[in-house]
Each structure stands twice: as C-alpha cells, then as structure tokens.
N, C-alpha and C positions, 0 to 999 in steps of 0.2 A: 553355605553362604547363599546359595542361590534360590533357597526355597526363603530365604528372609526376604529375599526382593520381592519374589513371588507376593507375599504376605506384605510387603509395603506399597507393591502396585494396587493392589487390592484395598488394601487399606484408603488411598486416598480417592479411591472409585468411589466406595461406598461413603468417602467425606463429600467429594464432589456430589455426591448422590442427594446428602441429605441436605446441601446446602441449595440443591435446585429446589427440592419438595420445598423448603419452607421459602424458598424467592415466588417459586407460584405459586405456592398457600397465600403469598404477602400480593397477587397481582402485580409480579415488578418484572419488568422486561430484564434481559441482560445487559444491556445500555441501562438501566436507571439503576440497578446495582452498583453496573462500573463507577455511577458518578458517585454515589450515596458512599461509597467505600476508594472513593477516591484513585481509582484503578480503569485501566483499558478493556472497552468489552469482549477483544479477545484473550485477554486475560480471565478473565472472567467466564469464558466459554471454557479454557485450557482448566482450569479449576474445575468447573464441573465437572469436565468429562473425565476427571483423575491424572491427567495431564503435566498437572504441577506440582511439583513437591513447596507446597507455600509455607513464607515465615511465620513463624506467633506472630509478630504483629500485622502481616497483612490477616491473618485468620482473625484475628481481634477485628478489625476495621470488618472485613465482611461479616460476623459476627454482630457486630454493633449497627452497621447497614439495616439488618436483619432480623433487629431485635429481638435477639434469641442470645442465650449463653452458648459461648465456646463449647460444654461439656456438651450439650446437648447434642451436638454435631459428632461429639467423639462418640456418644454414648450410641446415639446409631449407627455410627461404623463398625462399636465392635459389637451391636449386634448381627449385623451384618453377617461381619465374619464366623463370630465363633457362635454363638448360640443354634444357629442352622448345623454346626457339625453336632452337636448334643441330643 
C-alpha cells in the first residue's frame, strides 16, 4: 500500500506540474487562475506543487480556466511517471 501513495504523490506533482506549464504558456499569474477557476490563489499554489488531492470538478474548472482538456493534463502526468521508467 505504500508504494501506491508513493505513486499517487507523484502522480499529482507531475498534474500540478503540467498545470503550471500551460498557466505560464497562457501568461496567467496564480491569482488570475484562482479567479478564472473560481478558487483561492493558495489553492491554486497547493495544486501546483502537488499538494492537493483535487475534485473532477475543481480539475474541470482549472482545466476550463486553461483552455486545455482535462486528458491533456493526465496524459502528461503519466508521462511523467511511467515512460521515463521505459
């Protein structure tokens, strides 16, 4: 059980990760995220840094902030993880 945590810490690092890349792809401070996604900018920091285990729908809302698809965010976490062990 403890290597799954392992792998879900991880997991939401490399979400938060990719959700920074495309907020400064987009020039959006952390405060205009928070508003655009209807959320507190230390929330919004705590997400980043992998911090928060977030709902689908706050992920939709930061997602939709970010005009980006939900998968796109998954799909580079689990690049992340797994294709680097390959």
């Amino acid at each position: 059980m403890r290597k799954s945590k392992q792998i879900s810490d991880l997991f939401l690092t490399s979400l938060g990760d990719s959700i920074r890349r495309r907020r400064v792809d987009l020039l959006l401070s952390q405060e205009q995220l928070a508003v655009l996604a209807s959320l507190h900018r230390t929330y919004v920091t705590e997400v980043e840094n992998g911090l928060r285990n977030i709902s689908m729908t706050t992920f939709l809302r930061i997602s939709k902030a970010l005009e980006s698809k939900p998968s796109d965010h998954i799909i580079a976490a689990e690049n992340d993880l797994f294709v680097k062990d390959e």
